[in-house]
C-alpha positions in Angstrom: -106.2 187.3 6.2 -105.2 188.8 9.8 -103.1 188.9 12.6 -102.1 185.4 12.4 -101.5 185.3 8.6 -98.3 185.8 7.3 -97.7 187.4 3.2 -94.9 185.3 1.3 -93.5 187.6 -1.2 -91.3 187.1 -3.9 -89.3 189.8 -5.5 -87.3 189.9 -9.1 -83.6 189.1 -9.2 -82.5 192.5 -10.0 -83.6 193.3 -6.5 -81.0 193.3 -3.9 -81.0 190.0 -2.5 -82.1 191.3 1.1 -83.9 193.9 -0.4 -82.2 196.7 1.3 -81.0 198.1 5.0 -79.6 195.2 6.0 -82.5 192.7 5.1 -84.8 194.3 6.9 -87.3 196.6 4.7 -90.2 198.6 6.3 -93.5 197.5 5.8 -97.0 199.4 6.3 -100.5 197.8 5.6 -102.4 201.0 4.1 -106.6 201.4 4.7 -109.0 200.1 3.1 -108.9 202.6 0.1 -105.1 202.7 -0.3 -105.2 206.7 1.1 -103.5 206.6 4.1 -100.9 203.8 6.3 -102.7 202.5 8.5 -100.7 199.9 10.8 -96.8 199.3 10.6 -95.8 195.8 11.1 -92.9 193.3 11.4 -91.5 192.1 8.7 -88.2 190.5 7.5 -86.0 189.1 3.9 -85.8 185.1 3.8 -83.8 183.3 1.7 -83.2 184.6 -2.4 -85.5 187.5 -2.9 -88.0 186.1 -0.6 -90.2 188.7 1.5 -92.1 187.6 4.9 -94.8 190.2 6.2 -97.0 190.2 9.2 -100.7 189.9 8.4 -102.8 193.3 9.5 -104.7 193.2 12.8 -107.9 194.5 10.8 -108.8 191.0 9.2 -109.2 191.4 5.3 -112.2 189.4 4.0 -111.8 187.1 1.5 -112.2 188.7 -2.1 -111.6 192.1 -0.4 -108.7 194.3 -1.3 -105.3 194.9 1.0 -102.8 197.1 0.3 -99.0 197.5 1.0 -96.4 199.4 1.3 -92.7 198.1 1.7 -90.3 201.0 2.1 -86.4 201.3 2.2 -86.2 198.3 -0.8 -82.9 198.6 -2.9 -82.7 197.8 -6.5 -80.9 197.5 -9.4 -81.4 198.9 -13.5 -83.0 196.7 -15.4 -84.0 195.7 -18.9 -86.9 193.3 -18.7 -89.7 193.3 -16.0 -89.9 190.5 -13.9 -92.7 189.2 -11.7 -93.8 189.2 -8.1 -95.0 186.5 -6.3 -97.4 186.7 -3.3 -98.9 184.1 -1.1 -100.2 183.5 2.1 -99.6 181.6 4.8 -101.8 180.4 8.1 -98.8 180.8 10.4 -101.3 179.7 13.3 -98.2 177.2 14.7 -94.0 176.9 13.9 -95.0 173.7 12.2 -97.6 175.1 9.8 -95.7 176.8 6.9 -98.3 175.9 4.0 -98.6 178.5 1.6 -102.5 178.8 1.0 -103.0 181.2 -2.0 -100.6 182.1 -4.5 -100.7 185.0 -7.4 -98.2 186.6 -10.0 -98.0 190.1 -11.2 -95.5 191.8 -13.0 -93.2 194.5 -12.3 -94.9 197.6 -13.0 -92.2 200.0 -11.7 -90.7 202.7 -14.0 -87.9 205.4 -13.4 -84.5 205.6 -13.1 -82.8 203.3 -11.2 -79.2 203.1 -10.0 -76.2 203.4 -7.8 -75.5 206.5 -5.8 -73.1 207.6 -3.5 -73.4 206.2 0.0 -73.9 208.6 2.7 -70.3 209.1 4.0 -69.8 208.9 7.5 -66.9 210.5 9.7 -67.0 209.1 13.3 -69.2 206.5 15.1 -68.8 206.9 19.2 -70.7 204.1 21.2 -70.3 205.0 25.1 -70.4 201.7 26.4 -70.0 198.3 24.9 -70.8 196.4 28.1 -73.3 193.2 27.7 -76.7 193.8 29.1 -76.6 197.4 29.8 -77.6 200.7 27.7 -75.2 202.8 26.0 -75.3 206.5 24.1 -74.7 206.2 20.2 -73.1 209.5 17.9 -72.9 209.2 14.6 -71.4 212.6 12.4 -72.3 212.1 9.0 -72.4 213.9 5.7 -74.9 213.3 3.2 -73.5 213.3 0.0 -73.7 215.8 -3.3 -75.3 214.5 -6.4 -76.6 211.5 -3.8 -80.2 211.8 -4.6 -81.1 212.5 -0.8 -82.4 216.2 -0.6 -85.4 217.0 1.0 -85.2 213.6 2.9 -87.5 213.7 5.8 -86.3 211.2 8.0 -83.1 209.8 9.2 -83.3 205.6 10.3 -80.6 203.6 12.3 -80.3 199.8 12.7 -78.7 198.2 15.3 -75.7 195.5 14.6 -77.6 193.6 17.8 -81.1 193.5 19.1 -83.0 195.4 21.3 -85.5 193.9 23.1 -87.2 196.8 25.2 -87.5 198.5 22.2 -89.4 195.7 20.4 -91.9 194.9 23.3 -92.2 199.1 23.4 -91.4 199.3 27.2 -88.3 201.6 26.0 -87.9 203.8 23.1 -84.6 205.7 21.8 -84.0 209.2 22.2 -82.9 210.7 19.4 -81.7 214.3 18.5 -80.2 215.2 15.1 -78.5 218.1 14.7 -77.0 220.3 11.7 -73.0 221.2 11.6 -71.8 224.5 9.9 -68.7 225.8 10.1 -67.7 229.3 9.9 -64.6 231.1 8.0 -63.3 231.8 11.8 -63.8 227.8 12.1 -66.5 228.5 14.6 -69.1 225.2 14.5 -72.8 226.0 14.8 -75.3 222.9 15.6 -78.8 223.2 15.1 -81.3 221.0 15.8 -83.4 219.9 13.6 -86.9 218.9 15.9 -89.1 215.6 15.1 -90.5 212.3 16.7 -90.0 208.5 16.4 -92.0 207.3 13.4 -91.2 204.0 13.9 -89.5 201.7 16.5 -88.4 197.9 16.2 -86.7 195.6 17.6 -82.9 196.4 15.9 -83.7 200.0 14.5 -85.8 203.0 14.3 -87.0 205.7 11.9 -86.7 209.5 13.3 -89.0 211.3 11.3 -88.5 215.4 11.0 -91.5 217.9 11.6 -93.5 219.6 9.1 -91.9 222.8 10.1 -87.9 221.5 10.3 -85.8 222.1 7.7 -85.4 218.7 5.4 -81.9 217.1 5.0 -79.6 219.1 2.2 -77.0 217.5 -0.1 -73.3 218.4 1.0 -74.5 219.2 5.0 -73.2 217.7 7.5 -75.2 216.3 10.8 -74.9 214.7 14.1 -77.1 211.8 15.5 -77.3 211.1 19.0 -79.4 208.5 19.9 -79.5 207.8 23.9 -81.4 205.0 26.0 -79.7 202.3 23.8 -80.2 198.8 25.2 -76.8 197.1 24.4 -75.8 193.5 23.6 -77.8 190.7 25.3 -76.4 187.6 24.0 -72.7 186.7 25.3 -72.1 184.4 21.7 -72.9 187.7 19.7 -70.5 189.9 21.4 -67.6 187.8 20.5 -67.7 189.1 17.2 -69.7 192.5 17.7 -67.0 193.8 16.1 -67.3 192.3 12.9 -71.1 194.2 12.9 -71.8 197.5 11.6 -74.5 200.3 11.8 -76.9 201.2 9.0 -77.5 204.8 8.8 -80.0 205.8 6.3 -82.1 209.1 5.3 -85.6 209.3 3.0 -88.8 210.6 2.8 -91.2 209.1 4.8 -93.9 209.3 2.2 -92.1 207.0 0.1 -89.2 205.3 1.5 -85.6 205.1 1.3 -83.2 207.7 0.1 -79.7 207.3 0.7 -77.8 204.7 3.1 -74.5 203.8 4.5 -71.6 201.3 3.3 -70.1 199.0 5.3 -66.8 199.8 4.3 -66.9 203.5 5.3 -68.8 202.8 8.9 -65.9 202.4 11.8 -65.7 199.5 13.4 -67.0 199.2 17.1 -65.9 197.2 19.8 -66.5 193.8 20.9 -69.2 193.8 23.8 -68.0 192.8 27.4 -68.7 192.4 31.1 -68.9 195.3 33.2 -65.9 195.1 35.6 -66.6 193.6 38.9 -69.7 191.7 37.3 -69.9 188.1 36.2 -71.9 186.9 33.3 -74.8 184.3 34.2 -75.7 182.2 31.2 -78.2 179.1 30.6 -76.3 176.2 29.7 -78.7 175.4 26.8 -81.0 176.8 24.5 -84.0 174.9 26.3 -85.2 174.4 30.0 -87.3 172.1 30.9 -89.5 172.5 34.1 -91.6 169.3 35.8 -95.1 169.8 36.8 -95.7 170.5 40.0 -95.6 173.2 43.1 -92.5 175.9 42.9 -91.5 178.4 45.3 -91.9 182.0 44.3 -88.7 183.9 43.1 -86.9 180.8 43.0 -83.5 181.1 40.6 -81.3 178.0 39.7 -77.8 179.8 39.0 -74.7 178.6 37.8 -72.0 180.8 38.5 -69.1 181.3 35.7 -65.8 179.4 35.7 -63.2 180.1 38.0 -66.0 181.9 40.5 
């Protein structure tokens, strides 16, 4: 198993269908001796409980052992243990989907398990909703009492669009979180709270606090201000960019997953659009197809917009 393996994995039904922030868990093949992560890697939910994972760089030798850790998965209480599924598949072509080994194991996870409040945000501020450009995003949020998110570590954010500089790691966010108290006089202190990107994909990324910061407290509130923001790329996804929403989330990065956002309680955002005085240049299809043969360099076919 390697880089060009892929790990099916099936989960039990009393896991959330998408398994949690938004369908898109993160996952971390540990060493060799299951002391230490190792290398983070893509990774998304398929269809009904279904998990896909990127094989590890390292190859893993047959009969050898691999470890993983999936973080941020959501789940419900449950009476009865069910079973995991986990193959693996040579993904060496789009066509090639066979599922080569297979194995069952049962659900070995014990605790509590529950609902909790969601972390309850108060205003969502996006500078700039213009297609194919970068925007600043604030978020002020409060982190619930009795939410079971003290001491988090880490604060994550996933994008309602893509991001491709961030996914091919020629950009990265800038992110600065800060804490809000306010004083009997009603004067506001911020404080930031100092710490590095952990994690960057292509739709989100994990701002992980230092050793020395103070960790997130129940019943505080914060500010998030993430800059260098690519925004929406595709023109058919910012017709209904407003239907999207944020996921804000806070955990430990040790173990995963804390506390997240609703839905319901996340303020809408706008539709993305052209800048003014610009025009947007689409393909006409999803395909081009180019003849063999001698091309000028820097050659562009364009076909302006309607009415140009």
């Amino acid at each position: 198993m390697d880089g060009d393996s892929w790990v099916m994995i099936s989960f039990p039904s009393y896991y959330n269908p998408g398994l949690g922030n938004n369908g898109a868990p993160r996952c971390v093949w540990r060493n060799s001796d299951n002391t230490a992560d190792e290398e983070s890697v893509f990774c998304y939910a398929g269809w009904d409980w279904n998990l896909f994972v990127k094989g590890p760089k390292t190859a893993v030798a047959t009969a050898a052992a691999a470890y993983l850790r999936i973080m941020n998965v959501a789940m419900n209480s449950f009476a009865t243990a069910g079973t995991f599924g986990v193959g693996i598949m040579n993904h060496t072509s789009m066509t090639n989907h066979q599922v080569n080994e297979w194995g069952e194991a049962t659900d070995t996870t014990t605790g509590a398990w529950g609902a909790s409040k969601p972390i309850q945000v108060d205003a969502l501020v996006v500078s700039s909703s213009q297609l194919r450009s970068s925007t600043t995003v604030t978020i002020d949020f409060m982190l619930p009492a009795d939410g079971g998110t003290a001491d988090a570590d880490y604060v994550a954010l996933m994008l309602p669009w893509a991001a491709p500089t961030w996914h091919d790691g020629s950009a990265a966010p800038s992110v600065k979180l800060e804490l809000v108290t306010t004083a009997s006089d009603n004067t506001v202190t911020k404080t930031e709270a100092t710490g590095t990107n952990r994690f960057v994909a292509g739709c989100g990324f994990v701002f992980g606090l230092d050793a020395a910061a103070t960790k997130f407290a129940e019943g505080a509130k914060y500010k998030l201000t993430v800059k260098n923001v690519p925004t929406q790329q595709c023109s058919e996804m910012a017709k209904t960019q407003n239907l999207r929403n944020f996921v804000l989330s806070v955990g430990k990065v040790a173990s995963g997953g804390l506390g997240y956002s609703h839905a319901q309680n996340m303020p809408a955002i706008a539709k993305a659009t052209v800048a003014a005085g610009h025009q947007l240049l689409d393909f006409v299809s999803m395909e081009v197809k180019l003849n063999r043969g001698t091309y000028k360099l820097d050659a562009v076919c364009v076909k302006p917009g309607v009415a140009n």
